[in-house]
C-alpha positions in Angstrom: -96.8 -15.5 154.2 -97.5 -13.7 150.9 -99.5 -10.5 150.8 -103.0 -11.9 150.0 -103.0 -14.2 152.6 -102.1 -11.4 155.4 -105.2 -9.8 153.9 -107.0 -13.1 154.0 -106.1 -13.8 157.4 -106.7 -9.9 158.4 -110.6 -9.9 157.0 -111.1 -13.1 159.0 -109.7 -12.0 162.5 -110.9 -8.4 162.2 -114.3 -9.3 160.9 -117.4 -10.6 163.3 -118.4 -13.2 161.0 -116.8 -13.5 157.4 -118.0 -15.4 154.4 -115.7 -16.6 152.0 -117.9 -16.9 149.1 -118.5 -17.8 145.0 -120.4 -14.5 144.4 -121.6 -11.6 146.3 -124.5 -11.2 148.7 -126.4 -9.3 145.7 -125.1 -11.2 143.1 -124.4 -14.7 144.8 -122.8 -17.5 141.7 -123.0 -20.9 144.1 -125.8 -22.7 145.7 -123.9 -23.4 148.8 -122.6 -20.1 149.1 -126.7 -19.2 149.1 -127.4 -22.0 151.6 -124.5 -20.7 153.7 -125.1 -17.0 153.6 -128.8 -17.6 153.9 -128.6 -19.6 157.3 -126.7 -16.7 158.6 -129.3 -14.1 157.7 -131.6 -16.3 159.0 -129.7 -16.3 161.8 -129.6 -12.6 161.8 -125.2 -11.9 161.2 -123.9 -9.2 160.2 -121.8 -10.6 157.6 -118.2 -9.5 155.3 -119.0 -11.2 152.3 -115.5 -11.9 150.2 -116.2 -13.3 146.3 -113.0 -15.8 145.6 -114.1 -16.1 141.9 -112.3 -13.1 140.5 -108.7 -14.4 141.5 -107.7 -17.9 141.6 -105.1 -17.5 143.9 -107.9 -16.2 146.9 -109.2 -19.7 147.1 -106.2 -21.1 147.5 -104.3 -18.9 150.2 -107.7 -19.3 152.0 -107.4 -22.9 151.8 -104.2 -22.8 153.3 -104.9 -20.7 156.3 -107.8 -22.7 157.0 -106.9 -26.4 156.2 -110.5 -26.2 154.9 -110.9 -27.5 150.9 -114.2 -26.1 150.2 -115.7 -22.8 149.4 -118.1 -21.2 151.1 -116.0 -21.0 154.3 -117.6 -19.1 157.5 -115.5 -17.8 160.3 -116.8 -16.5 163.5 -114.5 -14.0 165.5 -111.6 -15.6 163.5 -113.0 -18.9 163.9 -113.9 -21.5 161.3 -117.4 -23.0 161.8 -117.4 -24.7 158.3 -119.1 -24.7 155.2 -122.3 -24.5 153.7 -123.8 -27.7 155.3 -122.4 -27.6 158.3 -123.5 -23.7 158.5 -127.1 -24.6 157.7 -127.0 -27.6 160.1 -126.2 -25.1 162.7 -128.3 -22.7 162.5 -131.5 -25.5 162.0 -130.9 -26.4 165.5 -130.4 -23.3 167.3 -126.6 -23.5 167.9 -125.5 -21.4 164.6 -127.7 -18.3 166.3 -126.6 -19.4 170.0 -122.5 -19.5 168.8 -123.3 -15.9 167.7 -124.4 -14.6 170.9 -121.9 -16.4 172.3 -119.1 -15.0 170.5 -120.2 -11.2 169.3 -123.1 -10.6 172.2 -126.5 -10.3 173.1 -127.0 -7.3 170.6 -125.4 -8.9 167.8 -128.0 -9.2 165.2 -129.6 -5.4 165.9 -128.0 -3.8 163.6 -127.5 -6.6 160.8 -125.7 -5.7 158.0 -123.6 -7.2 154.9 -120.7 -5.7 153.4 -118.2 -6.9 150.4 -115.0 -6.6 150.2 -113.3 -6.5 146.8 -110.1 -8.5 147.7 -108.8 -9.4 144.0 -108.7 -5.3 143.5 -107.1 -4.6 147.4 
């Protein structure tokens, strides 16, 4: 396994709920990365935002980890739940909020916050 994929696979098993993303959460470049990121604000996750536009080879290494084509991709406790329509299909009937709880806790969405990491620059 090459480098960026350990630090792929690290930010998805050592993050609550991570969002592989085109964009940032203040700066997002993709509709469905909005759709997908919005449903779990909505939902009220804290969420590690990671941008896959400034290096080719993120999308890709991703892709392989996950067997999953398309970005946005949303992990849960190391988990994939999906993309953006899936996501948003989730969370419209209740299960994206109650796989939350499930997974992270009752208090999960107290303290929500978003954070980015930079992976092209890690």
């Amino acid at each position: 396994m090459s480098e960026l994929a350990d630090k792929i696979k690290d930010i998805i098993e050592g993050s609550d709920v991570a969002l592989f993303m085109k964009g940032t959460p203040e700066f997002v470049m993709c509709g469905n990365s909005d759709r997908a990121l919005s449903a779990l604000r909505a939902a009220g996750a804290s969420v590690t935002a990671v941008d896959v536009l400034p290096d080719p080879q993120i999308r890709q290494e991703l892709s392989q980890l996950s067997g999953w084509p398309t970005i946005p991709q949303v992990f849960v406790k190391g988990e994939l739940v999906g993309g953006a329509d899936i996501t948003e299909e989730l969370a419209a009937s209740g299960e994206l909020e109650r796989l939350l709880r499930e997974k992270l806790g009752d208090g999960f969405g107290e303290q929500r916050e978003e954070k980015t990491i930079p992976l092209a620059q890690v």
